[in-house]
Every structure is written in C-alpha cells, then in structure tokens.
C-alpha positions in Angstrom: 22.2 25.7 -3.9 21.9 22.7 -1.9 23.2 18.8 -3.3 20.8 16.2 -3.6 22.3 15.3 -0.5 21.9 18.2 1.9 18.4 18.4 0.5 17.8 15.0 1.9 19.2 15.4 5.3 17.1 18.7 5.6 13.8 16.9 4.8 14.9 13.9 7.2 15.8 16.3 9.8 12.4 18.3 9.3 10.7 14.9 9.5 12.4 14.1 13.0 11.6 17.5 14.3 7.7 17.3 13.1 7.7 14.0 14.8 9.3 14.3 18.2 8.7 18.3 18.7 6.2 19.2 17.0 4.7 22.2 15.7 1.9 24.9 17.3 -1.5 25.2 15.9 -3.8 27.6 17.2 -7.1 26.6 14.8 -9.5 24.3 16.9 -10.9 23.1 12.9 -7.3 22.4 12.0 -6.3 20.8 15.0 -9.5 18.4 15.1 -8.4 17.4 11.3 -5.1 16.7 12.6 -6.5 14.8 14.9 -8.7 12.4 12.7 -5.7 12.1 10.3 -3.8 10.5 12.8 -1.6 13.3 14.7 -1.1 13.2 18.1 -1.7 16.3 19.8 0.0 17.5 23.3 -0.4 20.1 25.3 -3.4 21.8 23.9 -2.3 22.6 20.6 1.0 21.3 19.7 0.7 18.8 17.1 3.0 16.1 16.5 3.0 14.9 13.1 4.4 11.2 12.1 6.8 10.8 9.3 4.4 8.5 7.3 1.8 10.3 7.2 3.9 13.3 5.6 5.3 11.4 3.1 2.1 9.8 2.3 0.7 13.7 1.8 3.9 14.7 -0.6 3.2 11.2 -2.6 -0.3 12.8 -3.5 0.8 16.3 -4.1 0.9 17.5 -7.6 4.9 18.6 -8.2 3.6 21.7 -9.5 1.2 24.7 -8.9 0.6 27.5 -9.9 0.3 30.8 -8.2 -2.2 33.4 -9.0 -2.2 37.1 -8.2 -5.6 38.7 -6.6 -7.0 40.2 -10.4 -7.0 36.1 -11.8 -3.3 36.7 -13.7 -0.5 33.5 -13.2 2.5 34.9 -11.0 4.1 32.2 -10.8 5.2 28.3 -10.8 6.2 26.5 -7.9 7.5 23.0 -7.9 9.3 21.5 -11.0 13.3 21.3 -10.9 13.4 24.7 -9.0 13.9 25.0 -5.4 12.5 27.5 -3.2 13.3 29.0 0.3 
C-alpha cells in the first residue's frame, strides 16, 4: 500500500516522464488528436504530453466506472478509495 505521499511523488514523477520523454503511439487517428489537443509530437510517433493538459483530463474524469464483462454483467468498480496496479 502506498501513503498519500508516495502516491503523490509517483503521479509527479509520471507527469515529468510524460512531459520530457514521452510515450510511443503507433495510431496515425490517435496521434492527429494528440496533436489538436496540444501535444507535441517528435520523432514520428512519440508524443509528449504536458502536465496541464493531464491534469485538466483527470479534473473531468468521473472517479468511478464501472467495468462490464462481454455477456452485459458488472465485473467490477474501478476508482473510489481503492487503488489499483
């Protein structure tokens, strides 16, 4: 289990990494919304993502879904209190 604080340095260290470095995606749709959202994109299809605009997406996420299986029945709920890796 992490504390409030580990999880906090995690998500500011994952904010750093999306920002400087980067991440690889190989969809040309995906990469042109990327692209109209604001990301930069380098070297073909390595995306660079700015802090602010993540946090801006978690601000509008609901902080909880729920996960279906393929027949229609709930599996389960993600989000809440509970953490998931």
């Amino acid at each position: 289990m992490f504390t409030e604080d580990e999880l906090e340095h995690l998500h500011r260290a994952t904010l750093d990494y999306l920002d400087q470095v980067g991440v690889v995606i190989d969809d040309g749709e995906v990469l042109d919304e990327l692209r109209k959202a604001g990301c930069e994109v380098v070297e073909t299809s390595r995306v660079q993502i700015a802090s602010g605009l993540i946090e801006s997406a978690l601000e509008r996420a609901p902080g909880q879904i729920r996960l279906f299986t393929r027949t229609g029945e709930p599996a389960v709920d993600l989000g809440g209190s509970v953490t998931f890796l």
